[in-house]
N, C-alpha and C positions, 0 to 999 in steps of 0.2 A: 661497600655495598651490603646493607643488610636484607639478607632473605627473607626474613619475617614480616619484613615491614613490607616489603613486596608483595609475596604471598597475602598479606592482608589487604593490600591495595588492588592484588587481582579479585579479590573473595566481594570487594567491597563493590568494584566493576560492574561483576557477573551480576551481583545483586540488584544494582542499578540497572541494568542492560534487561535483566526480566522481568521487572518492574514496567519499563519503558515498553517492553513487548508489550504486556498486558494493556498498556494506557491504550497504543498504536492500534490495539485488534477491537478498544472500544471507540475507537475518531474513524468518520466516515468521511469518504468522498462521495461524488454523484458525478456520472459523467453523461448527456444529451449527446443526441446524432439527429440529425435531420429534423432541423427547428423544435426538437423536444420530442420525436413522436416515440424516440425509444428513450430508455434513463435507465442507468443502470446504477445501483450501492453499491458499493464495497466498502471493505474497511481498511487501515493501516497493515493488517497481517495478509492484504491479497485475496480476501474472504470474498465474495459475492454475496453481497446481504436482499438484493433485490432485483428486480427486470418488473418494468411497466412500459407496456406497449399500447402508445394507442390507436384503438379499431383502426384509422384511415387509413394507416399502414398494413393492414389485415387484408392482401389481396390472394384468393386460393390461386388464381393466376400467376400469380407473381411470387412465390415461395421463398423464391433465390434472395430478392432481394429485402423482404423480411432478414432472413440469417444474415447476410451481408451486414442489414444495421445493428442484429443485437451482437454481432460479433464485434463488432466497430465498437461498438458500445460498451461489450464489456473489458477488451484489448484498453482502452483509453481508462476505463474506470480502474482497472487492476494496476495500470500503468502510474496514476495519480498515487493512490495507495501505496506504490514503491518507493515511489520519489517523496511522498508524506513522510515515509519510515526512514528513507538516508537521508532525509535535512533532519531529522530526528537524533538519530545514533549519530551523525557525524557528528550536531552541539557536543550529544554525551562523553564524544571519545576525543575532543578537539584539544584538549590540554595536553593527553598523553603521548605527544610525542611519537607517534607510533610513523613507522617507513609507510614512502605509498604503495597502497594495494593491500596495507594491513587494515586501516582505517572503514568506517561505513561509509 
């Protein structure tokens, strides 16, 4: 077992792995509720890049359930975003052999 060759194989990882962050925090999702009236961005890093709501859903009556869809809305877009970033990191880390629960 050489250590060095190791160590240089972790160094080489980590390099790839933040790399691949960076790519993940510039790749959007987009996620709709309620035939489109709410859409929420996000990005691969879980960011919220955007909310567009439209008016019809704008009732001062009805408050509750405006939040109700931009929370749906953003819970679904952030949740895309996660799942974008571990089919991601898992390609990156799928050679190495690693135990489950070490893996992305």
């Amino acid at each position: 077992m050489n250590i060095a060759k190791i160590m240089k194989q972790a160094q080489q990882m980590q390099k790839r792995m933040g790399e691949m962050q960076e790519e993940l925090a510039s790749r959007e999702v987009e996620a709709s509720v309620a035939g489109g009236k709410v859409t929420v961005k996000a990005n691969g890093a879980g960011d919220v890049l955007g909310i567009k709501i439209d008016p019809a859903v704008v009732d001062p009556t009805d408050v509750e359930l405006l939040e109700d869809l931009v929370l749906s809305a953003v819970k679904q877009a952030i949740s895309q975003g996660k799942a974008m970033s571990q089919q991601e990191m898992s390609k990156l880390t799928a050679g190495l052999g690693l135990p489950p629960g070490l893996g992305f």
